[in-house]
Phi, psi and omega in degrees: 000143171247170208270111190241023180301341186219022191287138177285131188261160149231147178221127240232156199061135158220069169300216178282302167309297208280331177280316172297330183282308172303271189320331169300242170359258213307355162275328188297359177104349159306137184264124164218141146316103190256147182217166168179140204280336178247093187298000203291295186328356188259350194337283177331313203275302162313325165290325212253007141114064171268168159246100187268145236217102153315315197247145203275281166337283171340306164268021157281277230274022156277334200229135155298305191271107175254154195231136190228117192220038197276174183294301150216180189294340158296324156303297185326347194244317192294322188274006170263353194302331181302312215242037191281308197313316186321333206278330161007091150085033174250158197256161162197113131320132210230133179204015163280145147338137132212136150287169184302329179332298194313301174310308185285339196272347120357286170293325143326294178294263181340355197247286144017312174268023158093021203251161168252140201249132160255106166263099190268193183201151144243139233226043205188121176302161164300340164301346152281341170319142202060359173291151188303302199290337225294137204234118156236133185241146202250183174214116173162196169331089199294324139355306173276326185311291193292349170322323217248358238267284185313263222333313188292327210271323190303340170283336183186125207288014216204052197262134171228155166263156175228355189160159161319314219250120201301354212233023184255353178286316189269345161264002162266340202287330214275321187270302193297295188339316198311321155326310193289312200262270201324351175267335180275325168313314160313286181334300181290355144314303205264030142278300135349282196293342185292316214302299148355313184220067162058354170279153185270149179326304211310326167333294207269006161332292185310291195283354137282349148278007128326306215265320147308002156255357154297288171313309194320305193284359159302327195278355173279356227258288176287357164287276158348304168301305198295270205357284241269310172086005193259128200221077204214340189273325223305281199132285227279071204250178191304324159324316173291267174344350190237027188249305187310326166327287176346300159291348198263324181282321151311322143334278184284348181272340183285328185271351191048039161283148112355098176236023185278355156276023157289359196325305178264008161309293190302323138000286162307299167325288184291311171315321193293291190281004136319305175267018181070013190269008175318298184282355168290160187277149172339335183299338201285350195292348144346294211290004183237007169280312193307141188305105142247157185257162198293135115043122168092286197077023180221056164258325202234142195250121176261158117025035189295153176260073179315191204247339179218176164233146142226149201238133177293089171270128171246079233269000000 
């Protein structure tokens, strides 16, 4: 690695994110650059000694290392397209919303203009950037990874490489992500249902955070069955969970809470004991998620299936 302690940054969006990634640099003591399509929005960032650059080419060509932190990688690219010659022998982070397609077509274009590419994610709202645990995990060239590696540590102490290939930070943002709104969507059901009968959300704070942390330790559990394909270890199998529908459709006409996106759970559920999988644990439900391909094939991007991923944390 080379001694990236004071290397000059730009960091091109300054949303909510791109100001914890700029503010994050100007503390470790990085001379940094800003950009944004309303520039007004940098104010802040200029007071606290960001240098701010109106024309987007102008803050390329100030920094090697650009952090692109615009809403998404399609804007980002309609506002460099002027300002493409700049990209030259220059690095770019990538740290927008992207799925993978996006990430590679991205990267592709950006590489095509002489840049070398990361594609990253952060797994942390902004108010954690720079925390010792704050977890980003990046994809591309490992070469650039470690160049860059102290620097990149300065937004979150929890850095990983997962791989050669840039799209793969935008296919875990894609795969971990798949969680968040159905897990808030719960919550905010058993909220509802307290809320029905004069109780406050907050009751039930403690003990939903209990209960996710029973789940978190179920999934290494239910990784080993998709691996294995033996859907045998949980305990839990789709039969129990496919006996609750009933209840679950009672459940809302008595509380008149909104439950119609169990639909297509219950949906899943019947198909599965459909196909005999009652007795297998709820994971088989895998096997009716999992990616096959379509008449044609040319909807779905294959692949090689390595035999394991491992991802390097550099904590």
């Amino acid at each position: 690695m080379t001694d990236q302690k004071h290397i000059p940054v730009t960091v091109l969006g300054t949303g909510s994110m791109g100001r914890a990634l700029a503010g994050a640099f100007l503390a470790a003591g990085h001379r940094t650059t800003v950009w944004n399509r309303t520039p007004e929005r940098a104010a802040p960032l200029v007071l606290a000694g960001a240098d701010l650059q109106p024309d987007i080419g102008d803050a390329v060509a100030a920094a090697g290392l650009i952090i692109v932190a615009t809403t998404t990688l399609d804007a980002a690219r309609e506002s460099l397209a002027d300002a493409a010659s700049a990209l030259r022998g220059r690095t770019l982070v990538t740290l927008s919303s992207a799925i993978p397609s996006s990430a590679r077509e991205f990267a592709q274009w950006a590489t095509a203009h002489g840049a070398r590419v990361l594609g990253g994610a952060i797994k942390n709202v902004p108010a954690a950037v720079g925390k010792r645990d704050t977890l980003l995990y990046f994809g591309g060239e490992r070469a650039v990874f470690d160049e860059f590696a102290d620097t990149l540590r300065v937004l979150g102490g929890d850095i990983v490489h997962l791989g050669p290939e840039p799209d793969l930070a935008g296919l875990y943002e894609s795969a971990v992500g798949a969680t968040l709104l159905p897990t808030l969507l719960g919550f905010l059901e058993g909220a509802a249902l307290l809320s029905a009968r004069g109780i406050p959300a907050g009751s039930m704070v403690p003990y939903s955070a209990k209960w996710l942390k029973m789940i978190a330790s179920l999934l290494p559990v239910m990784a080993e069955e998709i691996d294995s394909g033996d859907y045998s270890l949980l305990g839990s199998s789709v039969g129990l969970f496919h006996s609750s529908i009933g209840d679950d459709e009672r459940l809302a006409r008595e509380s008149g809470v909104e439950m119609s996106w169990h639909a297509p759970m219950h949906d899943l559920l019947r198909r599965a004991v459909a196909e005999g999988r009652g007795e297998q644990s709820v994971t088989a439900l895998f096997e009716l998620l999992a990616a096959r391909v379509p008449d044609g094939g040319d909807d779905l991007v294959e692949f090689p299936r390595p035999a394991r991923v491992t991802a390097e944390r550099l904590g």
